[in-house]
Every structure is written in C-alpha cells, then in structure tokens.
Biotite code that builds the C-alpha atoms (Angstrom):
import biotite.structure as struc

atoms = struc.array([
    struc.Atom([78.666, 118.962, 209.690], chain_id="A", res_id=1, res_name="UNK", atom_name="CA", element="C"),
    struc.Atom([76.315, 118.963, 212.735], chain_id="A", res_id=2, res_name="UNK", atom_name="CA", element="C"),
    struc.Atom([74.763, 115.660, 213.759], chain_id="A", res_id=3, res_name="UNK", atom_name="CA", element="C"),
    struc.Atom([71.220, 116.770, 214.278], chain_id="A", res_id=4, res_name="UNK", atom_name="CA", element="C"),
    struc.Atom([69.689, 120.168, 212.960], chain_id="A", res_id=5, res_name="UNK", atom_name="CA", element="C"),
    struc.Atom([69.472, 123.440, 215.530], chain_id="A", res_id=6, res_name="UNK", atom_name="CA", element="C"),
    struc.Atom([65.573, 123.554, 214.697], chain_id="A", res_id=7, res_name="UNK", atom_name="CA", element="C"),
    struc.Atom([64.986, 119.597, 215.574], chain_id="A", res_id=8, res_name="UNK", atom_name="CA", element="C"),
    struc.Atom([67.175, 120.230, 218.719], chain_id="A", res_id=9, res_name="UNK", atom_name="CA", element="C"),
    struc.Atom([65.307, 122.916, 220.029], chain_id="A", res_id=10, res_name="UNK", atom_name="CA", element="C"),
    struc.Atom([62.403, 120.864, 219.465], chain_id="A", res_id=11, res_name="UNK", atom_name="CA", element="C"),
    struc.Atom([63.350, 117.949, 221.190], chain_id="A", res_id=12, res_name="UNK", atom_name="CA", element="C"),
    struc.Atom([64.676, 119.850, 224.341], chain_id="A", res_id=13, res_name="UNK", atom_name="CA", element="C"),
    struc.Atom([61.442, 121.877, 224.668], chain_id="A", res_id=14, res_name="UNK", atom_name="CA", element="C"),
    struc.Atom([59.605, 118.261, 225.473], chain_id="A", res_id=15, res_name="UNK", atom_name="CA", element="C"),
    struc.Atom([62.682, 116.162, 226.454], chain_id="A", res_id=16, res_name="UNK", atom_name="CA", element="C"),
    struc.Atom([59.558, 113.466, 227.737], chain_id="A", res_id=17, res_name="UNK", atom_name="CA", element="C"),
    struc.Atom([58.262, 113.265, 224.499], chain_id="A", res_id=18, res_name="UNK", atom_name="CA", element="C"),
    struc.Atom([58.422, 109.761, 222.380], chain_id="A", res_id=19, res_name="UNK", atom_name="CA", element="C"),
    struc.Atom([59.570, 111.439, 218.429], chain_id="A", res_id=20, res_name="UNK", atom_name="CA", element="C"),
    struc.Atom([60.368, 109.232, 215.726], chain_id="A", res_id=21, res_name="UNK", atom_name="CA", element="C"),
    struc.Atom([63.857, 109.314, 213.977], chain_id="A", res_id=22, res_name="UNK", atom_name="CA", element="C"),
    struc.Atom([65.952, 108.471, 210.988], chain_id="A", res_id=23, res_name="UNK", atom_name="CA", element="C"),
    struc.Atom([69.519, 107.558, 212.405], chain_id="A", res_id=24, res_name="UNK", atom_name="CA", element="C"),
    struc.Atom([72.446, 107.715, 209.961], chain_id="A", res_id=25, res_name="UNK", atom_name="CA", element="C"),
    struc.Atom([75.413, 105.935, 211.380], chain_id="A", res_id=26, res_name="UNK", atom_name="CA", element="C"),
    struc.Atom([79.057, 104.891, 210.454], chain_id="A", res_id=27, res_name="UNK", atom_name="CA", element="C"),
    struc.Atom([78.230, 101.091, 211.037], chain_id="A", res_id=28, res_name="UNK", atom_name="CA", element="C"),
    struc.Atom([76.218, 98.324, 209.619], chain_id="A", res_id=29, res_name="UNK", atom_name="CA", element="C"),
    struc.Atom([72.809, 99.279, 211.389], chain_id="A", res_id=30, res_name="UNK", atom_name="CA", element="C"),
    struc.Atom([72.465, 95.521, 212.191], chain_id="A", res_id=31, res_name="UNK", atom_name="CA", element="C"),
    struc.Atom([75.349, 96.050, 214.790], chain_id="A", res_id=32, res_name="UNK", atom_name="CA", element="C"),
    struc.Atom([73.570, 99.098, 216.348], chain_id="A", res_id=33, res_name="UNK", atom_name="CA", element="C"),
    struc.Atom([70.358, 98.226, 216.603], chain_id="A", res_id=34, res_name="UNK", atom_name="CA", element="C"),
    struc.Atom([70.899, 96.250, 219.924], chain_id="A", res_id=35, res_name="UNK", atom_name="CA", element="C"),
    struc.Atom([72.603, 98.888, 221.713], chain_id="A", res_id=36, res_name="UNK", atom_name="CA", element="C"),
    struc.Atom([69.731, 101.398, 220.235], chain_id="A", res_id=37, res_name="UNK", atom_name="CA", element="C"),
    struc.Atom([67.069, 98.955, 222.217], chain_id="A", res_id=38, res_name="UNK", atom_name="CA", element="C"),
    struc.Atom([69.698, 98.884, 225.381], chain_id="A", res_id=39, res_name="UNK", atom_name="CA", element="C"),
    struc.Atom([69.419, 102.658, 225.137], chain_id="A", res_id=40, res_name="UNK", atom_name="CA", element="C"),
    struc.Atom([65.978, 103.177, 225.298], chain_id="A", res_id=41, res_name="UNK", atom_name="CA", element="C"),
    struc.Atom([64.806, 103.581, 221.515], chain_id="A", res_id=42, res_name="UNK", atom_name="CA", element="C"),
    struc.Atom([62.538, 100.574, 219.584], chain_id="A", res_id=43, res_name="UNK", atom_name="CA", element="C"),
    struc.Atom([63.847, 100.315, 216.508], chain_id="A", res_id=44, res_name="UNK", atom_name="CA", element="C"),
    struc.Atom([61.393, 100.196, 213.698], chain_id="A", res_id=45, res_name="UNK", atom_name="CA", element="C"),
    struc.Atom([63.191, 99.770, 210.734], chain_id="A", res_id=46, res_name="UNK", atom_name="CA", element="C"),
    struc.Atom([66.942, 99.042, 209.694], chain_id="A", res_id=47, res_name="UNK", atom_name="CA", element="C"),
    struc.Atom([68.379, 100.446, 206.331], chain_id="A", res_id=48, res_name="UNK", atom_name="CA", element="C"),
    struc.Atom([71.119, 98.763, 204.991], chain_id="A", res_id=49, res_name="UNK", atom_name="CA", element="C"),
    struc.Atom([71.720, 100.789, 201.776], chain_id="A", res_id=50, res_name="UNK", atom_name="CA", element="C"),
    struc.Atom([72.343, 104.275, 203.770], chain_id="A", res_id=51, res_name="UNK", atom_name="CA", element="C"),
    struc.Atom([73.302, 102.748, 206.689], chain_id="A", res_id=52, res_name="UNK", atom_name="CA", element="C"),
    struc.Atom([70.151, 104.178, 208.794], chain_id="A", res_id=53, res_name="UNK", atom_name="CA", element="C"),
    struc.Atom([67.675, 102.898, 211.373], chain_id="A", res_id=54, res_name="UNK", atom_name="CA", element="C"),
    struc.Atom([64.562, 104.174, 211.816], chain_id="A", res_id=55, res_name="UNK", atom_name="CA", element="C"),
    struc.Atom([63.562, 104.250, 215.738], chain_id="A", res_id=56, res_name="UNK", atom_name="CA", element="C"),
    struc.Atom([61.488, 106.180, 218.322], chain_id="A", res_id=57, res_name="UNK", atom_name="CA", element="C"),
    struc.Atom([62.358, 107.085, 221.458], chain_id="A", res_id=58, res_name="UNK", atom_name="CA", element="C"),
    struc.Atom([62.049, 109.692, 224.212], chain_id="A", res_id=59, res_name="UNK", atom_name="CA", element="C"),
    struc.Atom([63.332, 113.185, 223.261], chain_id="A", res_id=60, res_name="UNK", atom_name="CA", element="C"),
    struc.Atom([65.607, 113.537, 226.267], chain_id="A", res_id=61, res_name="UNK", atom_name="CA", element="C"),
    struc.Atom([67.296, 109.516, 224.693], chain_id="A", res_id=62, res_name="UNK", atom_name="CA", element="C"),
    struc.Atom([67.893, 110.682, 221.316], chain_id="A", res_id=63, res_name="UNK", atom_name="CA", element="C"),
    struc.Atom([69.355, 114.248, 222.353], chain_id="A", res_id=64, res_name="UNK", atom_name="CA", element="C"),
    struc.Atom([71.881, 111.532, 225.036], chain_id="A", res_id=65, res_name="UNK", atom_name="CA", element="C"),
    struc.Atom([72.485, 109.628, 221.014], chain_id="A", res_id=66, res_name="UNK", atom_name="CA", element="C"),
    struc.Atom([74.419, 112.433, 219.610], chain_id="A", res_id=67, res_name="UNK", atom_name="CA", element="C"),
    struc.Atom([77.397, 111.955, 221.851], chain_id="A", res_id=68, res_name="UNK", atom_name="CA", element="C"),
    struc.Atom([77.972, 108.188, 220.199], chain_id="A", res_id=69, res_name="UNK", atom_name="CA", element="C"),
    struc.Atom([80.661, 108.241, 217.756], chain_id="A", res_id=70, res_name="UNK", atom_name="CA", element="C"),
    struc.Atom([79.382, 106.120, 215.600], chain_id="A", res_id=71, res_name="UNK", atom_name="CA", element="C"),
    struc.Atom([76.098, 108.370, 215.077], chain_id="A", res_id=72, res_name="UNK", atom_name="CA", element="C"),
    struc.Atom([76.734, 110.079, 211.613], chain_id="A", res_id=73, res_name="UNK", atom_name="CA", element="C"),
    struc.Atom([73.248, 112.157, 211.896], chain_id="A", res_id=74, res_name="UNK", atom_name="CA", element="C"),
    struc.Atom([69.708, 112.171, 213.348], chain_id="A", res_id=75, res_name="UNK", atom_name="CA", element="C"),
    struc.Atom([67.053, 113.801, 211.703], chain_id="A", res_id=76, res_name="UNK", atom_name="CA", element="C"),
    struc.Atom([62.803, 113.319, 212.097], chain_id="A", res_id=77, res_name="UNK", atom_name="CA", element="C"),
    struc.Atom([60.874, 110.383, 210.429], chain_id="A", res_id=78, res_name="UNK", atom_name="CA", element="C"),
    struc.Atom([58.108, 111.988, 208.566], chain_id="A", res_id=79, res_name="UNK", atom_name="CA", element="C"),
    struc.Atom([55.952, 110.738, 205.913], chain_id="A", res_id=80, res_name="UNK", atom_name="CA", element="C"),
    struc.Atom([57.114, 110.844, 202.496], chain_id="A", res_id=81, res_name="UNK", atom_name="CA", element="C"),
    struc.Atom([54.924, 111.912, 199.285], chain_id="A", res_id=82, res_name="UNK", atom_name="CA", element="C"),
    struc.Atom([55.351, 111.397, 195.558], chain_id="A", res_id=83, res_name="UNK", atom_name="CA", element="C"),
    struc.Atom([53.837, 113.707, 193.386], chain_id="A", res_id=84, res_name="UNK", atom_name="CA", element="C"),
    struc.Atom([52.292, 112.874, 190.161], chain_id="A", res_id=85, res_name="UNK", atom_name="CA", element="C"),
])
C-alpha cells in the first residue's frame, strides 16, 4: 500500500512552497513523533492516540521529504468533515 495517494502527490509537487494541512498515520505512539514532526518543519495541530495519527501542516515540499520515514504508515489531506442528517 502506497503511503500518500498519486492525486495528493501531484498536488503537493505542483506547489512544493505551499503550507497544506495533513492527517499522518504512523507506526508509533504519535506522542513520540510529534517532536521530530516540529524538528522537521511541520506544527502539529492535533495528536490522535486511538489511530495513531497527528494532524499537522507544513510546507508541501516537508511533507513530500515525510514519506521516506519508516515509521510514516500514510499521509493523506485534513479536510473538514460533515455529518448528514
């Protein structure tokens, strides 16, 4: 399974300058990765312990540079969410 969608790719390397907000889905606690997210470049927003997920932004060019971690299980865009009724 890819780490991060063709579509979203393309996106981010057509504006690698551009700050996009992200859902990150990793193999550790996200309370261990959040400082090395921040040393990276990204501000962390959000950390989800139940999936294991942080929510961050960052420049484009920083979270294509993510996907080579290891410990980065999948990176996909933060966008709203909607119930229905």
């Amino acid at each position: 399974m890819a780490k991060i969608s063709t579509t979203f790719l393309e996106s981010l390397r057509a504006q690698p300058q551009a700050t996009v907000p992200v859902i990150i889905r990793t193999v550790r606690p996200p309370a261990e990765i959040a400082p090395a997210l921040t040393a990276m470049g990204f501000t962390v927003t959000h950390t989800f312990s139940l999936i294991s997920a942080v929510a961050a932004t960052a420049p484009a060019q920083t979270i294509i540079n993510l996907l080579e971690e290891d410990w980065v299980k999948s990176v996909e865009p933060d966008k709203p969410v909607h119930t229905t009724h």
